[in-house]
DRENNUZA-25514 format. One record per residue (C-alpha): x, y negated, z negated; residue in one letter. Coordinates in nm, 2 decimals. Example, Ala and Ser with C-alpha at 12.3 -4.5 7.8 and 13.67 -1.06 7.14 Angstrom:
BEGIN
+--------+--------+--------+------+
!     px !     py !     pz ! code !
+--------+--------+--------+------+
!   1.23 !   0.45 !  -0.78 !    a !
!   1.37 !   0.11 !  -0.71 !    s !
+--------+--------+--------+------+
END
This chain:
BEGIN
+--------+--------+--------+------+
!     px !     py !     pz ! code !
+--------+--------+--------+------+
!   0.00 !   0.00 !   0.00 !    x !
!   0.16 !  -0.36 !   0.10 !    x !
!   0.09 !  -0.62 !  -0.13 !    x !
!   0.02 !  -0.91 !   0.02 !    x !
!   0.24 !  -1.21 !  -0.02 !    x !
!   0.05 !  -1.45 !  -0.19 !    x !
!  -0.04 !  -1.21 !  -0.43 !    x !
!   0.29 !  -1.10 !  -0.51 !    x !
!   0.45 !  -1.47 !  -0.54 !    x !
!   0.16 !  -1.53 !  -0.76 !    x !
!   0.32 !  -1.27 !  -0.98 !    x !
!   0.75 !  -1.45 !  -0.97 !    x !
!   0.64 !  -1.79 !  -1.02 !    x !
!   0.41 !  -2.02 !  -1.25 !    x !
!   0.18 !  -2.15 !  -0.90 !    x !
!  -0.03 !  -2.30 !  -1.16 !    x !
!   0.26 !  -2.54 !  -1.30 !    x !
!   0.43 !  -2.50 !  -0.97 !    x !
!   0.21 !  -2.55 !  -0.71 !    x !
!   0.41 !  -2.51 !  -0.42 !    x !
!   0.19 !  -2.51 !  -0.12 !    x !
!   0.03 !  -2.85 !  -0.23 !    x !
!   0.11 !  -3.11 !  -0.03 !    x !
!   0.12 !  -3.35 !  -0.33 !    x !
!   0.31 !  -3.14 !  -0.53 !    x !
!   0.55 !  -3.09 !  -0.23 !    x !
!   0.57 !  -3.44 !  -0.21 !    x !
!   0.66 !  -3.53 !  -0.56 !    x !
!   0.92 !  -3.27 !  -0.55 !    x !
!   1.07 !  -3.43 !  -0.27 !    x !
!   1.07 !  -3.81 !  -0.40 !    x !
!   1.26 !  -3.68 !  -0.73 !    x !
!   1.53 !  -3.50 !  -0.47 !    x !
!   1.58 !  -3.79 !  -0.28 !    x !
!   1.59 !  -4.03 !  -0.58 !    x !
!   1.82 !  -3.85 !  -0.79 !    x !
!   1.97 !  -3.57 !  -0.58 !    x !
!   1.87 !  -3.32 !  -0.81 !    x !
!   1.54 !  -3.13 !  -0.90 !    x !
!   1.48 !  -2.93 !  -1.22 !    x !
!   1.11 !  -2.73 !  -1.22 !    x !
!   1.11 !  -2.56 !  -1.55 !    x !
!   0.96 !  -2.26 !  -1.64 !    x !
!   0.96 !  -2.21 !  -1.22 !    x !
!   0.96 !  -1.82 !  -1.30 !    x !
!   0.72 !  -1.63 !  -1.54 !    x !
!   0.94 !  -1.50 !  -1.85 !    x !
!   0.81 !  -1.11 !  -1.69 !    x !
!   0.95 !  -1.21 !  -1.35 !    x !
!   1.31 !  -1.36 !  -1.53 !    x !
!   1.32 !  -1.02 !  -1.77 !    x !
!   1.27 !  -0.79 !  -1.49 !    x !
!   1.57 !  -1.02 !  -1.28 !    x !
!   1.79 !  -0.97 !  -1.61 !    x !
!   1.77 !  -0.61 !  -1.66 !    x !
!   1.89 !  -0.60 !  -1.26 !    x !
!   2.17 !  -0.82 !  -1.29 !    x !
!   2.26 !  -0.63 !  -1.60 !    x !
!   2.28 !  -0.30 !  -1.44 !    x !
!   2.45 !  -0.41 !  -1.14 !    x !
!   2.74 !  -0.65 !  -1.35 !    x !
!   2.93 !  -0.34 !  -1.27 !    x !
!   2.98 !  -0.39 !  -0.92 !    x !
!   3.04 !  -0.81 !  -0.98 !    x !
!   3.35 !  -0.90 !  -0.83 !    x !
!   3.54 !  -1.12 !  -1.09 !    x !
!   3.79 !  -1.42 !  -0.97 !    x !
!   3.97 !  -1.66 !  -1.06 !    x !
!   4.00 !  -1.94 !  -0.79 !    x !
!   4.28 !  -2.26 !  -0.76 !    x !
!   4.15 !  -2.53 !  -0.61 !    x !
!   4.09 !  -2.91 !  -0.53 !    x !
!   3.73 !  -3.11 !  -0.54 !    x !
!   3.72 !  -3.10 !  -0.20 !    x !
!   3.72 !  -2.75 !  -0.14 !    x !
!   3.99 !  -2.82 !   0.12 !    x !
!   4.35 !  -2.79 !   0.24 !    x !
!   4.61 !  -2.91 !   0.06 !    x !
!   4.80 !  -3.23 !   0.24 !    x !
!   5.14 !  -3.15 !   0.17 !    x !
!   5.23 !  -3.53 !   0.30 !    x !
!   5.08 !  -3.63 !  -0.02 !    x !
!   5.25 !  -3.56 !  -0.40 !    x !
!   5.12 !  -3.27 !  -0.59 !    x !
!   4.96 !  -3.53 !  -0.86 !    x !
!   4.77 !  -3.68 !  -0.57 !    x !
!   4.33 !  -3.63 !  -0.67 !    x !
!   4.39 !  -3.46 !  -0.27 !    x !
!   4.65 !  -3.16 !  -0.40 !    x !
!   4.51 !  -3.20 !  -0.79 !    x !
!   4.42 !  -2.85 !  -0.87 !    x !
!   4.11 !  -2.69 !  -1.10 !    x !
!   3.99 !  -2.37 !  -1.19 !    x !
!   3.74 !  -2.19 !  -1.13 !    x !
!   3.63 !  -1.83 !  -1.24 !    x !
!   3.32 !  -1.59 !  -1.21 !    x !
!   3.23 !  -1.24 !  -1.09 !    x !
!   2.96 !  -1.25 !  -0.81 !    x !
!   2.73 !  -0.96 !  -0.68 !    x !
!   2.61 !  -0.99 !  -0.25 !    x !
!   2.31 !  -0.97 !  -0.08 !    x !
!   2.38 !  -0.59 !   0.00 !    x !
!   2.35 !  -0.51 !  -0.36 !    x !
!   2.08 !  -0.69 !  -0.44 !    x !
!   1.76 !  -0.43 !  -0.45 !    x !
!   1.54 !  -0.44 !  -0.20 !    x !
!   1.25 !  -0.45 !  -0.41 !    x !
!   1.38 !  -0.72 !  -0.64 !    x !
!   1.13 !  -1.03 !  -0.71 !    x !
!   1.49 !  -1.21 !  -0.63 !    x !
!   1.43 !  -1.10 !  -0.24 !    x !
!   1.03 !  -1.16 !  -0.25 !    x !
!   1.09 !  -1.49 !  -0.36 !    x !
!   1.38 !  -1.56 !  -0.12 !    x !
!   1.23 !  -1.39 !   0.16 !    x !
!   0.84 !  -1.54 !   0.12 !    x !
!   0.73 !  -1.80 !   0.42 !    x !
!   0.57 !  -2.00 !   0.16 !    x !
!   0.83 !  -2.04 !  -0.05 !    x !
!   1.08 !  -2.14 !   0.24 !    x !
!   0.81 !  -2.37 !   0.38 !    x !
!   0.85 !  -2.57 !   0.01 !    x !
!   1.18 !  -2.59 !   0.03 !    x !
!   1.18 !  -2.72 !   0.43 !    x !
!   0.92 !  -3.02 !   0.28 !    x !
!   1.13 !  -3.06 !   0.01 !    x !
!   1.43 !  -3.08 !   0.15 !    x !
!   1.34 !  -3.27 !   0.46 !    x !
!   1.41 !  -2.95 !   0.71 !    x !
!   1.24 !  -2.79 !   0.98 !    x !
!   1.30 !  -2.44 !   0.89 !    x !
!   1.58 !  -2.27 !   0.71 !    x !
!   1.78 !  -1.90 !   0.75 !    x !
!   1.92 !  -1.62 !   0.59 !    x !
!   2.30 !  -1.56 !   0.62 !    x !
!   2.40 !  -1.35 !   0.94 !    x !
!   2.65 !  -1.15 !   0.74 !    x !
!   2.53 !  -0.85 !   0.46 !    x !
!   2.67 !  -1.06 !   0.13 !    x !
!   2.56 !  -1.42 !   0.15 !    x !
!   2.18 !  -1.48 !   0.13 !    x !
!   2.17 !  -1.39 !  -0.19 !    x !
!   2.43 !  -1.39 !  -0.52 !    x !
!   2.41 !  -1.32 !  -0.88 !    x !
!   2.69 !  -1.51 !  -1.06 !    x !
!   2.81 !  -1.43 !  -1.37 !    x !
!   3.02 !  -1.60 !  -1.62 !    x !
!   3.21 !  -1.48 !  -1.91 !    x !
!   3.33 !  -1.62 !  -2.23 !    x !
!   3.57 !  -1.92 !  -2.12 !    x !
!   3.48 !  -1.87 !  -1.75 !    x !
!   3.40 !  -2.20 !  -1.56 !    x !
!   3.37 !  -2.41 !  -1.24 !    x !
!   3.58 !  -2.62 !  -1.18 !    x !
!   3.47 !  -2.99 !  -1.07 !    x !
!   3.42 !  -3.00 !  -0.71 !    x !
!   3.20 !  -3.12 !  -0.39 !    x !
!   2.96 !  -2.91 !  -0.19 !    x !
!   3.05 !  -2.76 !   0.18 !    x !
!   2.65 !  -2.73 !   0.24 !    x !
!   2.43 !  -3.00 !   0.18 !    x !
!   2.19 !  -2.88 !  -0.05 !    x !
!   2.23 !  -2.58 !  -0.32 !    x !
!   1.94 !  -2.38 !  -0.49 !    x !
!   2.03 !  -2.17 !  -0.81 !    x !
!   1.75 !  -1.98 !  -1.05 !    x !
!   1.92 !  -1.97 !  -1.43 !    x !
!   1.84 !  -1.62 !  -1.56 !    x !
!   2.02 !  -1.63 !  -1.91 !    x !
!   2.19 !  -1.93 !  -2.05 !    x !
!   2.50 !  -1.83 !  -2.24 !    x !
!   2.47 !  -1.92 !  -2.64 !    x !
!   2.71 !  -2.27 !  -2.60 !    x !
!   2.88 !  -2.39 !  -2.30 !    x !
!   2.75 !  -2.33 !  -1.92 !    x !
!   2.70 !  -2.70 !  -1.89 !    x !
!   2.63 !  -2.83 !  -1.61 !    x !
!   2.80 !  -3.17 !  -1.51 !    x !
!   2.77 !  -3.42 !  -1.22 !    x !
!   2.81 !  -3.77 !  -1.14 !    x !
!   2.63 !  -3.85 !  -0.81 !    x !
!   2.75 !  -4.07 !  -0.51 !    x !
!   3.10 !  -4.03 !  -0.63 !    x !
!   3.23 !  -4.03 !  -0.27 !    x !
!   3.11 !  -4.09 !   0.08 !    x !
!   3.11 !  -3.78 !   0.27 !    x !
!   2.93 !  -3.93 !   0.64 !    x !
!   3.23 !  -4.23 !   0.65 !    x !
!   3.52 !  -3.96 !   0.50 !    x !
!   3.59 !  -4.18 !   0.20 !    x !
!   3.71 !  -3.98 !  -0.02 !    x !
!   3.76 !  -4.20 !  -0.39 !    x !
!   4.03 !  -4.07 !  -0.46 !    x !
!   4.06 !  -4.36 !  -0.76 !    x !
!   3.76 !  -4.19 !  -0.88 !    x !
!   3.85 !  -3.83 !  -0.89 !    x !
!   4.18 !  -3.94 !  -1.04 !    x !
!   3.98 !  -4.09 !  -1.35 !    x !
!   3.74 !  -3.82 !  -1.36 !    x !
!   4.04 !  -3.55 !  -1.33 !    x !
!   4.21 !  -3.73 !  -1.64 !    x !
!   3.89 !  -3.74 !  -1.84 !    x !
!   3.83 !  -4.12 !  -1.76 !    x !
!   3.41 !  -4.08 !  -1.67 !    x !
!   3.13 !  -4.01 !  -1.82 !    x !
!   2.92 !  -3.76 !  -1.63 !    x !
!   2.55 !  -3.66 !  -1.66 !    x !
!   2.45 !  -3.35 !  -1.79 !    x !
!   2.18 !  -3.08 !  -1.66 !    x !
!   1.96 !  -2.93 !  -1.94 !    x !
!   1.78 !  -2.62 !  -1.79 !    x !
!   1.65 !  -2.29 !  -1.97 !    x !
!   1.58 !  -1.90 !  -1.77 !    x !
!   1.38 !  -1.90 !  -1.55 !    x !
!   1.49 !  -2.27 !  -1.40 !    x !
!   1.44 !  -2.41 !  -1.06 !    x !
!   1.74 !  -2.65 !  -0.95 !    x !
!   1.81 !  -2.79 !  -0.61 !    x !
!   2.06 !  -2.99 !  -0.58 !    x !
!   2.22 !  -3.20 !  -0.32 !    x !
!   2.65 !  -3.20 !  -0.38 !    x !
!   2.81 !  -3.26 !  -0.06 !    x !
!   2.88 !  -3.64 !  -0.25 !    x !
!   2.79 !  -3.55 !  -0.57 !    x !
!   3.07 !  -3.41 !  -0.75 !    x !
!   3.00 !  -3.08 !  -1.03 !    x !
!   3.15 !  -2.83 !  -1.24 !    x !
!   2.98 !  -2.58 !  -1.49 !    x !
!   3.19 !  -2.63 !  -1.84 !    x !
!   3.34 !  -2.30 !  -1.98 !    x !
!   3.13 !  -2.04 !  -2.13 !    x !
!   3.13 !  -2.03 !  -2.48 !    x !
!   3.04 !  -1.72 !  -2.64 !    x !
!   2.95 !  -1.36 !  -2.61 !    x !
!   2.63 !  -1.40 !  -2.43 !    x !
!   2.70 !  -1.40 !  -1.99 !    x !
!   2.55 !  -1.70 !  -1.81 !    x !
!   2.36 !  -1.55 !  -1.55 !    x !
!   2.27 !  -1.73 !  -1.24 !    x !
!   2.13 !  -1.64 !  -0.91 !    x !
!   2.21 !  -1.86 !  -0.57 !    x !
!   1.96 !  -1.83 !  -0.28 !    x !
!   2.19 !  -1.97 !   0.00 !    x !
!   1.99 !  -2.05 !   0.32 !    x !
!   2.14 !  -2.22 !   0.72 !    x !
!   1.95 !  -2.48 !   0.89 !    x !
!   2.04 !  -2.32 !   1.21 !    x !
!   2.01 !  -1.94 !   1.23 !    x !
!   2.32 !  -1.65 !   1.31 !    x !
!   2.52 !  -1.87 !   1.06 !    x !
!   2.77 !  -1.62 !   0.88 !    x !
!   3.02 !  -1.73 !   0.56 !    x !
!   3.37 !  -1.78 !   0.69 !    x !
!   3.57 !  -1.42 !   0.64 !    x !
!   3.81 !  -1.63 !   0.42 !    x !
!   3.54 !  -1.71 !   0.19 !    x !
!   3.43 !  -1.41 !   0.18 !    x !
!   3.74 !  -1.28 !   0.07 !    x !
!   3.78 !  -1.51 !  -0.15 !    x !
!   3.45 !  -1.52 !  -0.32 !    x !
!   3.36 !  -1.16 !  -0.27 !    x !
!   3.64 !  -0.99 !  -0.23 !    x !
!   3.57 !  -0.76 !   0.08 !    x !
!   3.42 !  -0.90 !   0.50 !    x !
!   3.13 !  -0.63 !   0.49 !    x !
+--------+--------+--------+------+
END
């Protein structure tokens, strides 16, 4: 017996706090977005739909594959014109263990939701595009991140122009989300480099994300720049990323994959 859609989003999120397919609704998501770059919808997921999520991820933190990344903000080459103390060559950490798509079970609510038109015609209205796609390779679409005690990510700026995360289980301290938004000007390549220095030597004050399981967050940080602050704790912060392409046959570069996975397939 197929269930049909409606009925089985009606059973992964809250549609009566979350009315997704209401054009008001949709709307006032979309004015938050674009006034503040970031949208938090509480309580997006019924506390059955997180549990049954957790008790996946759980089984499957097994398989995560656990790095630990160097890196600049900018997600970018190194300029070895430029000194090693230069916010360009500056490096931070970051460090997690990540499950793919392929591992990910087919039946999970994680999938319904990702795969349900509805749900991808919100996010289209919300994020002002005309329709969005899965990734062309096996290990993208989808990932469960998972962060240990004193694992972190490191401050940095977005490749992709909008990111969408679903909090599963908040760690007992730390797991803080940080941002500070415009800090640079991605369409005219300036870079602020001034500003990452300070912000690299502790000089800003950034704003901080409060979200509990079962959160909703999109978030746009190609110029807004974020870390997650260490874990702190016995207790793994749990996140899932649904990773879409505004253009379809759209695969993660192999050296990303490696990186970030671990394996091409």
């Amino acid at each position: 017996m197929v269930i049909p859609e409606e009925n089985k989003l009606a059973s992964i999120i809250d549609l009566q706090k979350h009315p997704i397919d209401e054009s008001h609704y949709r709307k006032k998501c979309k004015t938050e977005l674009d006034k503040s770059g970031v949208l938090v919808l509480d309580n997006f997921l019924f506390e059955s739909t997180v549990k049954s999520i957790l008790a996946e991820a759980k089984a499957q933190e097994n398989l995560a594959y656990y790095c630990v990344n160097e890196h600049n903000v900018y997600l970018d080459l190194f300029d070895k014109e430029l000194s090693k103390s230069h916010p360009r060559n500056k490096t931070v950490i970051s460090s997690k263990g990540c499950i793919t798509d392929d591992q990910v079970h087919k039946k999970s609510s994680l999938r319904a939701l990702y795969n349900s038109p509805k749900f991808k015609d919100f996010l289209c209205a919300v994020l002002d595009e005309t329709v969005l796609y899965k990734y062309d390779d096996n290990l993208s679409s989808i990932n469960i991140h998972y962060a240990k005690e004193e694992q972190e990510l490191g401050w940095h700026f977005d490749n992709s122009s909008f990111a969408i995360t679903l909090l599963i289980q908040k760690p007992i301290d730390g797991g803080q989300f940080e941002y500070i938004r415009q800090f640079r000007n991605s369409d005219i390549n300036d870079n602020n480099y001034d500003g990452v220095f300070e912000l690299l030597n502790g000089s800003c004050n950034p704003e901080k994300l409060s979200m509990e399981n079962g959160t909703l967050v999109l978030f746009r940080g190609r110029d807004a720049i974020h870390r997650v602050t260490p874990t702190i704790g016995n207790r793994t912060r749990i996140l899932s990323v649904l990773a879409y392409n505004s253009k379809p046959d759209v695969s993660l570069s192999e050296s990303a994959r490696m990186t970030f996975f671990g394996r091409l397939y």
